[in-house]
C-alpha positions, -999 to +999 in steps of 0.1 A: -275-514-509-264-522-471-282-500-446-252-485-432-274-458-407-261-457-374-277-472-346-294-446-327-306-444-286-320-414-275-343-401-243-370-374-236-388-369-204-426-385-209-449-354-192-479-380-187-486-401-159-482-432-165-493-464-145-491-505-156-515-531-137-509-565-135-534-590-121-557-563-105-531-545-090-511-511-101-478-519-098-461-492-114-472-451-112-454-424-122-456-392-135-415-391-139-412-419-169-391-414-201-392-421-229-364-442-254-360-445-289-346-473-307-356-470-341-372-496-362-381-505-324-413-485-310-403-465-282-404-479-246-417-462-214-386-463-186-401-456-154-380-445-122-373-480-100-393-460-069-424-453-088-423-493-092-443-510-062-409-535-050-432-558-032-441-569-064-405-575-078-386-603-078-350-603-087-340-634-110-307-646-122-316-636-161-292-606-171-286-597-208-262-576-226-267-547-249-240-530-266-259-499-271-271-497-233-250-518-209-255-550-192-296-556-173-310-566-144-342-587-143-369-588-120-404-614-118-432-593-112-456-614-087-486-605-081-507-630-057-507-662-078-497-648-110-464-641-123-445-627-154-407-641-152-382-615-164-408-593-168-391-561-159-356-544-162-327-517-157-292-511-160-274-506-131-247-490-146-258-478-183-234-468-209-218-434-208-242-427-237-271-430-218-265-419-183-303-410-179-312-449-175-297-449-142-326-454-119-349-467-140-371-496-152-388-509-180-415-538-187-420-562-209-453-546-225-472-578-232-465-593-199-486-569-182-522-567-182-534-532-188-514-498-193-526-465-189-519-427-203-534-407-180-570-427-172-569-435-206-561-475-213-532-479-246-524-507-265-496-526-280-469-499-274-462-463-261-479-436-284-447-417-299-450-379-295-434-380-329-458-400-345-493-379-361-525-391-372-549-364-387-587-377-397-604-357-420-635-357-441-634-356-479-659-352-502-635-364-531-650-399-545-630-431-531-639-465-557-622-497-545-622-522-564-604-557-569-602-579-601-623-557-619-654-556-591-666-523-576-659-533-537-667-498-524-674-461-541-682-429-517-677-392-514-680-392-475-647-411-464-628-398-436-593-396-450-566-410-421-534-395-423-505-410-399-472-404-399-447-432-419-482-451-433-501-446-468-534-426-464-561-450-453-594-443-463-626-453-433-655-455-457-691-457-443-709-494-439-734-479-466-713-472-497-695-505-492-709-527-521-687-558-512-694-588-490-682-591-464-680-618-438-667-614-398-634-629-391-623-639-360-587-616-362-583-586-338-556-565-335-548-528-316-533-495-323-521-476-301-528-447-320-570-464-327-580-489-303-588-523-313-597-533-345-618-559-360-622-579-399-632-594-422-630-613-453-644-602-489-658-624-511-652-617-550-658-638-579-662-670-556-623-659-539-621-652-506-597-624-491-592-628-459-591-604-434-591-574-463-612-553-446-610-539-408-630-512-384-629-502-353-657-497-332-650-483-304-618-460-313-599-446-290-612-406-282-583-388-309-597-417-337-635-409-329-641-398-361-639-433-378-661-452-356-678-482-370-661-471-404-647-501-430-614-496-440-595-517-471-560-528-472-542-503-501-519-527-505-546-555-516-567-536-536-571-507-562-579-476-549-587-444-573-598-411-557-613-387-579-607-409-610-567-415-602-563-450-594-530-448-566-502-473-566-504-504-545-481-490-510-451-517-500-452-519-465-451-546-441-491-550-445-483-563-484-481-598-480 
């Protein structure tokens, strides 16, 4: 069946202060963002046009349409020698739907170098107020295994609990039978930090990238620190004797 849900925009103030740097410089700070929603899109900091430094901005001829928003404005952001074309926007003259963008700008996330919460640095995207992650410790027993081979068996895991995602289970280097080799792959969370993997070797096949860990978490994902964690939806996962279906999410393939 057709998804036939409405396309949804939607705004809340953002109480945190928020600040972007681009080569060495801070070129936006505010303490007056927003937040909008676009869901499937991850929400997006819009930051009021005077909190963002204009020496840095350069207007440029690109100009977009959305029919959910209005029609853009672009700006370069130049910073000494370096710049990031098109890297920021705003609509003039928003849609009578979203009146609130008036005023306001928004970057390009990965065309900026470092972003901030606070005096704490995020990754990848704004951390939705809507979005949850609980860690807790669980003495019920977590066995992994693939193709028949014990991979890992503990009754220590810290059980990870975030909102729209299967329970991950962060299971400690020590109960972790399988072996494991580093991979050069790193990705971030904005809700953990950044992650590193690697493969897993079993009956002379190698997995790639099965496994990750973070190790150095952000401060809310402490509790997993140095912890291995297996892909659900690679692997067979029983806790306390119930093996648990294989999750379809975008992590599958």
């Amino acid at each position: 069946m057709a998804d036939t849900a409405p396309h949804r925009v939607s705004t809340e103030p953002c109480c945190k202060r928020i600040r972007v740097e681009f080569n060495g410089e801070t070129v936006a700070d505010t303490t007056g963002a927003i937040y909008l929603y676009e869901p499937p899109i991850p929400p997006v900091y819009y930051i009021p046009l005077e909190d963002i430094r204009a020496e840095f901005l350069h207007r440029s001829e690109h100009s977009t349409h959305c029919p959910f928003k209005g029609d853009a404005v672009y700006w370069d952001v130049v910073v000494g020698e370096k710049r990031a074309e098109n890297a920021v926007w705003s609509y003039p003259e928003p849609i009578s739907a979203v009146p609130e963008l008036a005023g306001y700008g928004a970057f390009y996330w990965k065309k900026m170098d470092r972003w901030f919460e606070e005096d704490e640095q995020i990754f990848v995207h704004p951390r939705d107020p809507h979005v949850r992650v609980d860690i807790l410790p669980s003495s019920r027993t977590v066995e992994v295994s693939l193709d028949g081979e014990t991979l890992a068996k503990t009754n220590r895991a810290q059980f990870l609990f975030e909102t729209g995602l299967p329970t991950r289970y962060y299971i400690p280097r020590d109960d972790v039978t399988a072996a494991l080799t580093p991979s050069n792959r790193r990705t971030a969370c904005p809700y953990k930090g950044e992650a590193s993997y690697y493969h897993v070797d079993v009956g002379g096949v190698r997995y790639e990238d099965l496994v990750w860990s973070y190790e150095s978490p952000v401060r809310e994902a402490a509790p997993i620190r140095g912890l291995l964690c297996f892909f659900n939806e690679k692997v067979d996962i029983a806790v306390d004797g119930k093996t648990e279906a294989r999750p379809e999410t975008k992590f599958a393939k």
